[in-house]
N, C-alpha and C positions, 0 to 999 in steps of 0.2 A: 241280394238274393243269389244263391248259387244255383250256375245251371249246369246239366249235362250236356254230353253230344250223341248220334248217336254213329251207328259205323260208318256209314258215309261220309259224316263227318271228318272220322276218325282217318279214313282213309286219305281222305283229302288233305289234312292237316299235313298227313305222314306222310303225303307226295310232298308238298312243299316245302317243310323243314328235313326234312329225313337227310338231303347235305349238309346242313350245318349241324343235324345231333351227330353226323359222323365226322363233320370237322371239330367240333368239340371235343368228341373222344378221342380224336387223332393228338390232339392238347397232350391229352393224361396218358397216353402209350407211344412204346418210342417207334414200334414198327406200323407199321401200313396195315398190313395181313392182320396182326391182332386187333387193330384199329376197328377194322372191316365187319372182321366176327363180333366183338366186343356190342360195336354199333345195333348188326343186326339182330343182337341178341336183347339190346334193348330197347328193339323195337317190338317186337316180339312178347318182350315181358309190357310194354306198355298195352300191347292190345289186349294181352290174360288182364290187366287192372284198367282197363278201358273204365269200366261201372263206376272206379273210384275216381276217374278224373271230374271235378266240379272246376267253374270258373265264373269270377263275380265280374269280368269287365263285359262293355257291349261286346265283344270280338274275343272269340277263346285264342287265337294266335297267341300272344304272349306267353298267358300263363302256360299254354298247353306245350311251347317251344321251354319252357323252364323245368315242367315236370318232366319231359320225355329227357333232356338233360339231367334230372337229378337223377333217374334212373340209370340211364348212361353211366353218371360220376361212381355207382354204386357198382352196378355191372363191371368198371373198369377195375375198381378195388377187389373183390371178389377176383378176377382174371387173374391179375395182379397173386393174389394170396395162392392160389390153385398154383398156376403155370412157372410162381418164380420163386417161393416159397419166403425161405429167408432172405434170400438173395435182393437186395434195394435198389434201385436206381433213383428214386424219389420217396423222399418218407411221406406218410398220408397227410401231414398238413403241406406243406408241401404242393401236393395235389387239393387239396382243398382250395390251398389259396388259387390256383390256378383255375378251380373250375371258380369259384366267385368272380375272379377277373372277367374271367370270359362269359360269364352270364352277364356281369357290368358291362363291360362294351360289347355287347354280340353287334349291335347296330353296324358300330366303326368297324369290327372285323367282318360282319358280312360284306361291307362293300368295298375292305380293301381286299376278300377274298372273290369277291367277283371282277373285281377290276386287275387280281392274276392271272383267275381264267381268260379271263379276255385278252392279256396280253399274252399270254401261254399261248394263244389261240394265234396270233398275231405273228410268233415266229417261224423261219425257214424251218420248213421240214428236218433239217440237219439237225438244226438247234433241238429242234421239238424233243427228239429222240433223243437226245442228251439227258434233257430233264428225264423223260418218261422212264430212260434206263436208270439215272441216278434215284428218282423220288420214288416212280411207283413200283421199280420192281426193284427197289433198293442196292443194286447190282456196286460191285464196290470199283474205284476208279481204273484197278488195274484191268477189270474186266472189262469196262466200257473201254480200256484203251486197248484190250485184243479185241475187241468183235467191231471196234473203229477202222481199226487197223492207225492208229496211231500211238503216238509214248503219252506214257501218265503226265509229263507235263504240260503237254500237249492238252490233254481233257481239260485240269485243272485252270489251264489258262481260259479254254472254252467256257467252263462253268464257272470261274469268277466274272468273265465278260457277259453271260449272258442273264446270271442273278445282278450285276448292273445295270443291263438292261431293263430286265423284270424292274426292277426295284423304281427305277427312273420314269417308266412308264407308269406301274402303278401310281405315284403320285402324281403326274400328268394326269391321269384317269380322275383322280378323286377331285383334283382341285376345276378341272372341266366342271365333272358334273358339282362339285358348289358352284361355281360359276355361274353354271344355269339353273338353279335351284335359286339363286339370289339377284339374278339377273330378272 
């Protein structure tokens, strides 16, 4: 039997997955910013087709993290056709296969995407800013190395050392928590 939700629901749902339908879109566009809008835009369209979402499991989590994603994957295509025209970076299968990936393992990338924030979270103020200037405000290396006040190879060495870092801790993170999951 198919049921519905209703906006309380809705809303609820849409606090709790609303990071991963925008790390998911983040998947399908190469910038942040469009990422952002892209996302909130279909969030947005999910709430005008609220009436159509049904879900047959005990728990609408799943299904409901899947549709607000296909929405997403459609939203990004549309973006995609508007803002870049002919212009390709990814052809549409391409991005298809991308968003099935990522619906197939959202599990394993939610938790290796929480076990970055939490190492992100983890490093020196210094470092922090590194990332934040490289990823979120996408600032390019020579910039980060005038508002550092150091030389570009300078950064570069910074940001290979500190995605080693990231990279080494998230896997520490994951294999803890199997640990104690099996433990």
């Amino acid at each position: 039997m198919r049921k519905s939700i209703n906006e309380e629901q809705f809303v609820t749902l849409l606090m709790r997955y609303g990071p991963r339908v925008r790390a998911f879109v983040t998947t399908l566009l190469p910038l942040c910013q469009d990422a952002e809008d892209v996302a909130q835009n279909a969030c947005l369209v999910a709430w005008r087709k609220m009436e159509e979402f049904h879900y047959s499991a005990a728990e609408p989590d799943a299904e409901f993290w899947s549709w607000v994603c296909a929405i997403g994957r459609f939203e990004a295509l549309n973006y995609r056709r508007k803002h870049w025209g002919r212009e390709k970076l990814f052809d549409r299968e391409l991005l298809d296969r991308i968003a099935s990936l990522q619906l197939e393992h959202r599990d394993h990338l939610q938790s290796r995407q929480s076990a970055l924030q939490d190492c992100i979270n983890r490093l020196n103020p210094r470092d922090k800013e590194l990332v934040r200037l490289r990823y979120a405000s996408e600032a390019s290396v020579e910039k980060m190395a005038e508002l550092a006040g150091r030389t570009v190879s300078a950064i570069y060495k910074a940001l290979t050392r500190i995605r080693k870092g990231l990279s080494q801790c998230i896997e520490s993170s994951i294999r803890d928590r199997k640990s104690s999951l099996d433990g």
